[in-house]
Structures are given as C-alpha cells and as structure tokens.
N, C-alpha and C positions, 0 to 999 in steps of 0.2 A: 530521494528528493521529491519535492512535493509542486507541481505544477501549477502558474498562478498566471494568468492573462490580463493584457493589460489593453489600453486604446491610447493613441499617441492625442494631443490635444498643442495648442500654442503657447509656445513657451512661458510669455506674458500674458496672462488671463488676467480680466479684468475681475475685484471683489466680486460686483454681480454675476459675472458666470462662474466664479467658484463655489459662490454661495449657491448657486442653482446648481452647479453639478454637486455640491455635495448633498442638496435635498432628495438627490433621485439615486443616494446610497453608495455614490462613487467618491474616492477618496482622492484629489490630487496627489503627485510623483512626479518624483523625478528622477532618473539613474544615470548613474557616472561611473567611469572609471577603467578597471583592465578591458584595451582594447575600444573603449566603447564612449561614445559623442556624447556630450551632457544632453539630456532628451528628457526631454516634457512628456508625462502620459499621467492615466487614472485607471484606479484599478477599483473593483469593486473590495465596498468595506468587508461584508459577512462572507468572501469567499479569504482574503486578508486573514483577515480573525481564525477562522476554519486552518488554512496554510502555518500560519505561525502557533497555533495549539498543537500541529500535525509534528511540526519540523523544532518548535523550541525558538528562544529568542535571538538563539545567536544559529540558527542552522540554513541548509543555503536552500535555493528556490530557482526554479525553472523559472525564468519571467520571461512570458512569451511576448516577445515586443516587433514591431514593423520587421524587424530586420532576420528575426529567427529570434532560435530560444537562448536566454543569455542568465549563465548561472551567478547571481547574487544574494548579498544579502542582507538584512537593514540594517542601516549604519544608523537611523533615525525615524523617531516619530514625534508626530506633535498632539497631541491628546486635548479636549473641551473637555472638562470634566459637569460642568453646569448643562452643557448637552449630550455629556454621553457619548460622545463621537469623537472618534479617530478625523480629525483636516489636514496631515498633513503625511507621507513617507517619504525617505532617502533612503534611495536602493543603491549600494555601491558594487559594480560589477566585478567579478575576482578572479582572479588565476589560484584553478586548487591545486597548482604546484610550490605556490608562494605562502609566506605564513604570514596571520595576521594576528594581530595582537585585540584581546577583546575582553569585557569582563565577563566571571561565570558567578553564578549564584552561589553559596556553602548552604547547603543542603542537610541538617541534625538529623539522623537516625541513632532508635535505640533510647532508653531511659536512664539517666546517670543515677547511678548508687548514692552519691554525695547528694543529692539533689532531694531522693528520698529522706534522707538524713538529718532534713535541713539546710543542707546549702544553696546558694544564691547562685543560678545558674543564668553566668553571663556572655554575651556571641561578640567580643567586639569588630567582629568583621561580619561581614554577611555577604561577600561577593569579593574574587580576589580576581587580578589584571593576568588572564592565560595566552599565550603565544605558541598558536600548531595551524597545519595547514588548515584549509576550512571541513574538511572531513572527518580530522580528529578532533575538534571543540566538543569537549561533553557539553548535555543542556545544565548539567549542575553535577558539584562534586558532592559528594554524600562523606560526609566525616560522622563513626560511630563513636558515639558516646557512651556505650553500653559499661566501659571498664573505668571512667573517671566517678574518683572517689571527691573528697574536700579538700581543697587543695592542690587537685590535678589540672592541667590545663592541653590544652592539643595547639601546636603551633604549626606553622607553613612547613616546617620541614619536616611534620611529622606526614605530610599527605604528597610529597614531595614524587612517589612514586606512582603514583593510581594510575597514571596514564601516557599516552604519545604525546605530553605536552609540555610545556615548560611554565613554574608561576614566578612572575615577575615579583611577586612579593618576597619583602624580606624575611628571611629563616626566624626570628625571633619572633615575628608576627604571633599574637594569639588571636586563635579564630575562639576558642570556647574557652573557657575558665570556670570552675566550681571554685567560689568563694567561702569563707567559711562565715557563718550566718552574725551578723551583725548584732552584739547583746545588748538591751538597752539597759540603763544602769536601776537597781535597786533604790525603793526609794526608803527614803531614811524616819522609821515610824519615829525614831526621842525626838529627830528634828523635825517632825509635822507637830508632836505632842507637845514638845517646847512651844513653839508658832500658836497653837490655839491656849496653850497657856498665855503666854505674852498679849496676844489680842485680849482676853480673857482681861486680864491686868490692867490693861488701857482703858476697856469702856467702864472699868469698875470706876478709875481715877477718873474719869470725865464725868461720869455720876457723880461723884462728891467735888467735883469743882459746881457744876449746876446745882448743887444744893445751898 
C-alpha cells in the first residue's frame, strides 16, 4: 500500500479559499466512513496522481490524516477537464475484513483470429461490478482473446474463475464478440444500365418537344 498525506482544513471552505488552495496544487477531501468522523482535509494533487498510478483505481492507501494512518480508498473524484485539474476526492475509510463491492476495468489481451479474417470485433462491456475484500480487487481483469474465431464470443461466466472475487454480473453477459463482417449488397450493373438508358430516353423526348 501506497502512503499519501494529507492536512486537515474547515469543513465549509469558502469558493475563494478552495480556489486558492487549489492554485497552490492541493486538491480538497474529505473521508468517511469504517470507524472514522466525516473530516475535512487536502491533499496534494501530483503526489494523488503518483499514489493512484502506484496502487490502481480501485486499490487502498495509507492516508495519513490528524489522527494516525487510516487505510482507504477513493470512492470519488471530480475532474475540470477545461483546467486539467483534479477539485475535488472522496476517500471512503474501510475495514479489509469486509467486502466491497466496486467496478473493475476488462482489460483485451491477445489478437482474435476472426478479427484477422474480417471480423468486427465488438467489447460490449468494458468494466464489470466485483465484490472481495479490498486486498483482493484486481486493478483489471484481463480476458484473452487469442482463441475467438467469427462468431465466438467470451461472456461473465467464462472469466467467472480468475480470481478471490465474486462478479455481480450476469452469466450471459458478453464482454467481447467477433461478429461476422457486415456484406454490403452488389450493386446491380442491367439496373444502372436500364437507368442511364431511361434518362437517355427522356432528354431525347424533351428535345423534340422543344423543337
């Protein structure tokens, strides 16, 4: 686990001192929950960032706060994307004997046969809802694709085993599908050839009406 320190600040911050502490790269917080007083704090953004590349989106964090160190993990952010800046975390405190329920990314490894072939290679999931304590959350399930041909597909209960975890999704779920590739239809040369005869035909009769 990946150590991240914080500084406690007033619960109700006014816009202007959010906006000012967030100029000086510190992000407002706040963390709640197992054991632990809903509390006001800021943490720096780039050591954040650093922490969560280390540990993964869903993995847990020392957060050293007034009171000692307290193992959580983000239940939330709030992102500016016009500035580029993380304003906002929800650190939710946890008991790693209890299990939470979270979602995990599906992760494609491998190149599908079918896909070389032609086919349409479609993910309609990208992330499914996993329930383990917080030590067993992978940062993502990796499903290989190496053996679907056109026509094959991988569903929830084919990845049902990979780990200490349970997925809340349903068995029939497809995460991947090779489709088979979409033909457009031939196009029909008598009937273009008809069509430019017919036109053909028309401006000749509109000639000899104008005559």
């Amino acid at each position: 686990m990946a150590k991240l320190a914080s500084n406690s600040r007033a619960g109700k911050s006014k816009q202007s001192e959010l906006k000012e502490l967030r100029q000086t790269g510190k992000v407002p917080a706040v963390v709640y929950g197992f054991e632990t007083e809903n509390t006001s704090l800021s943490v720096d953004e780039n050591e954040f960032i650093r922490v969560i590349r280390e540990v993964g989106r869903n993995g847990v964090i020392d957060l050293e706060i007034a009171e000692g160190v307290t193992q959580v993990m983000v239940s939330d952010y709030q992102f500016d994307a016009l500035k580029n800046q993380i304003t906002h975390i929800d650190f939710i405190a946890i008991n790693m004997q209890t299990e939470v329920t979270v979602e995990v990314q599906i992760e494609l490894t491998g190149e599908a046969p079918g896909q070389k072939e032609g086919g349409i290679l479609e993910q309609p999931l990208f992330e499914v809802s996993v329930t383990a304590k917080p030590a067993d959350i992978p940062e993502t399930i990796e499903v290989d694709i190496s053996e679907l041909n056109i026509g094959d597909a991988i569903h929830v209960e084919d990845i049902r085993s990979k780990g200490n975890f349970v997925i809340e999704n349903e068995d029939a779920d497809a995460l991947v599908i090779v489709s088979a590739p979409t033909e457009e239809p031939e196009e029909d040369e008598n009937a273009e050839e008809q069509s430019v005869e017919v036109e053909a035909t028309a401006q000749k009769n509109d000639a000899a009406d104008n005559e």
